[in-house]
C-alpha positions as CSV (number, residue, x, y, z in Angstrom):
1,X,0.0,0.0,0.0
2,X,1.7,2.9,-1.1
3,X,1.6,6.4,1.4
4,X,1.1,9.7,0.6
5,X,2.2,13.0,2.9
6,X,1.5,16.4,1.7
7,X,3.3,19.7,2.8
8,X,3.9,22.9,1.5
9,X,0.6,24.3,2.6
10,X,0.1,27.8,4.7
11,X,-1.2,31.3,4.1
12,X,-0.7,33.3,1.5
13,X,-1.9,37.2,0.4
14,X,-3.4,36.8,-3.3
15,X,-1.7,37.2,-6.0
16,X,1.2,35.0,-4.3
17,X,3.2,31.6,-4.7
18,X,2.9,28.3,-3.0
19,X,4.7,25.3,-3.6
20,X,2.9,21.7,-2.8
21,X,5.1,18.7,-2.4
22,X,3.9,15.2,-2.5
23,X,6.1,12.3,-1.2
24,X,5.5,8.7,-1.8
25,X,6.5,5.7,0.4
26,X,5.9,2.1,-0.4
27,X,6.7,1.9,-3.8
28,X,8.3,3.3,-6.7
29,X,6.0,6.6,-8.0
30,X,7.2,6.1,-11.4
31,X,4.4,3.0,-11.8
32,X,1.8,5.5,-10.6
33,X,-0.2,8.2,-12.6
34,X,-0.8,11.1,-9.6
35,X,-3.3,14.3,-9.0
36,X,-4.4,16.7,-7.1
37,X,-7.3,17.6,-6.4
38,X,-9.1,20.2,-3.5
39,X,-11.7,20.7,-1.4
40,X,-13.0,24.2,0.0
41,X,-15.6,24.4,3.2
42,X,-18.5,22.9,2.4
43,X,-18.1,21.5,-1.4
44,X,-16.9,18.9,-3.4
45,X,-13.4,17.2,-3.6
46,X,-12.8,18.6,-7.1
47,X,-9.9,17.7,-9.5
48,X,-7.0,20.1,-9.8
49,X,-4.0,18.5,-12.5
50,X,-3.2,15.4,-13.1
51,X,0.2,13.8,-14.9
52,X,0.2,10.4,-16.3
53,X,3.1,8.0,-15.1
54,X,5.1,7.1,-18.6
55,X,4.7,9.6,-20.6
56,X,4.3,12.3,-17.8
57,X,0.7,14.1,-20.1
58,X,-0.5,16.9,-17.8
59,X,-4.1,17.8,-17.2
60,X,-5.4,20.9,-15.6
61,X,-8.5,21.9,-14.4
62,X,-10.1,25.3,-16.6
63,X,-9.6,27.2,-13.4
64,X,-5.7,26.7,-13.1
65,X,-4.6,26.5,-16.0
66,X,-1.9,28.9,-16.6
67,X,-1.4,29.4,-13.1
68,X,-0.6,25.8,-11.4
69,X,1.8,23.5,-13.0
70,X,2.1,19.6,-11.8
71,X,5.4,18.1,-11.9
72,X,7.2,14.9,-10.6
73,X,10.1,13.4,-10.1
74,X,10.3,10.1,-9.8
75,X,13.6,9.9,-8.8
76,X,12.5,11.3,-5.4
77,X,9.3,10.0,-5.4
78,X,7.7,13.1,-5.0
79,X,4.8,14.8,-7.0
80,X,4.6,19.0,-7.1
81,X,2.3,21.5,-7.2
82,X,3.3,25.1,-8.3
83,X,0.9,27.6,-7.7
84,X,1.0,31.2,-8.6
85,X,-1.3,33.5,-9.0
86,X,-3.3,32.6,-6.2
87,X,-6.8,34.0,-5.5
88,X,-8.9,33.8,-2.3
89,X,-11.1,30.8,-3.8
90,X,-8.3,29.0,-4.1
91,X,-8.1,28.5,-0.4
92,X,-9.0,24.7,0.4
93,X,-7.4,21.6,1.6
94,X,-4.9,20.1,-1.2
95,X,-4.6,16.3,-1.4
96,X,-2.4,14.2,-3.7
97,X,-3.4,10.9,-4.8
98,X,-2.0,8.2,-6.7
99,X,-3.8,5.4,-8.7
100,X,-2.1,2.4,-11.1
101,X,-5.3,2.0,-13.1
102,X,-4.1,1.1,-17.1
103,X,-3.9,4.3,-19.0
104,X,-6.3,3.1,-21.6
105,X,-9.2,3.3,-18.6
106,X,-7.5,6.1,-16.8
107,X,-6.8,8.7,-20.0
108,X,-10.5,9.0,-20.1
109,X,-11.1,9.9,-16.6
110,X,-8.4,11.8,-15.4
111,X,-10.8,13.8,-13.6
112,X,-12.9,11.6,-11.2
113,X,-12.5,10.4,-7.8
114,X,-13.1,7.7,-8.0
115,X,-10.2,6.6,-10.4
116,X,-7.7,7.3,-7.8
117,X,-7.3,4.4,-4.8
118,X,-4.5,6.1,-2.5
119,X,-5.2,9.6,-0.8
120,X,-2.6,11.7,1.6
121,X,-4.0,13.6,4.3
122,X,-3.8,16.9,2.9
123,X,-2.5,20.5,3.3
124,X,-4.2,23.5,4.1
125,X,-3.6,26.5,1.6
126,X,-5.6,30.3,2.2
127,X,-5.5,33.0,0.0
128,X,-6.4,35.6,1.7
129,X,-7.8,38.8,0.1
């Protein structure tokens, strides 16, 4: 069973930087494709970016894109998360997650849930105004 820690969250003013790590124990990430997704007060757990595991294809939710970039390296079995640009309803928990799902199922559903088997705990992030 592979583990997940987050860190990198804390408060920021908008307009400002974060950077999210993701480190993974229990097995190589390199087999894995990974995500983040986040989830504000009250709503949803809703996808953020997502990278394959070979190939290393992004995805990025409408609302980042141009302003968070997903990364990895698999060398330190970690997974990234730079934000900039951040606005007030960005503030949320951040989680990572990992799933080993064949591409052929995952490609189409990058963006669910429920593709993704192994969750961290997640980081806090506010953007205040």
């Amino acid at each position: 069973q592979v583990q997940l820690v987050e860190s990198g969250g804390g408060l920021v003013q908008a307009g400002g930087s974060l950077s999210l790590s993701c480190a993974v124990s229990g097995d190589t990430v390199s087999a894995y494709h990974m995500a983040w997704f986040r989830q504000a007060p009250g709503k949803e757990r809703e996808f953020v970016a997502a990278i394959t595991s070979n190939e290393g294809i992004t995805y990025q939710a409408d609302f980042v894109k141009g302003r968070f970039t997903i990364s990895r390296d698999n060398a330190k079995n970690t997974l990234y998360l730079q934000m900039n640009s951040l606005k007030p309803e960005d503030t949320a928990v951040y989680y990572c997650a990992t799933t080993s799902t064949p591409v052929s199922l995952y490609l189409p559903n990058v963006r669910m849930r429920k593709m993704y088997n192994s969750w961290g705990q997640g980081t806090q992030i506010t953007v205040s105004s």
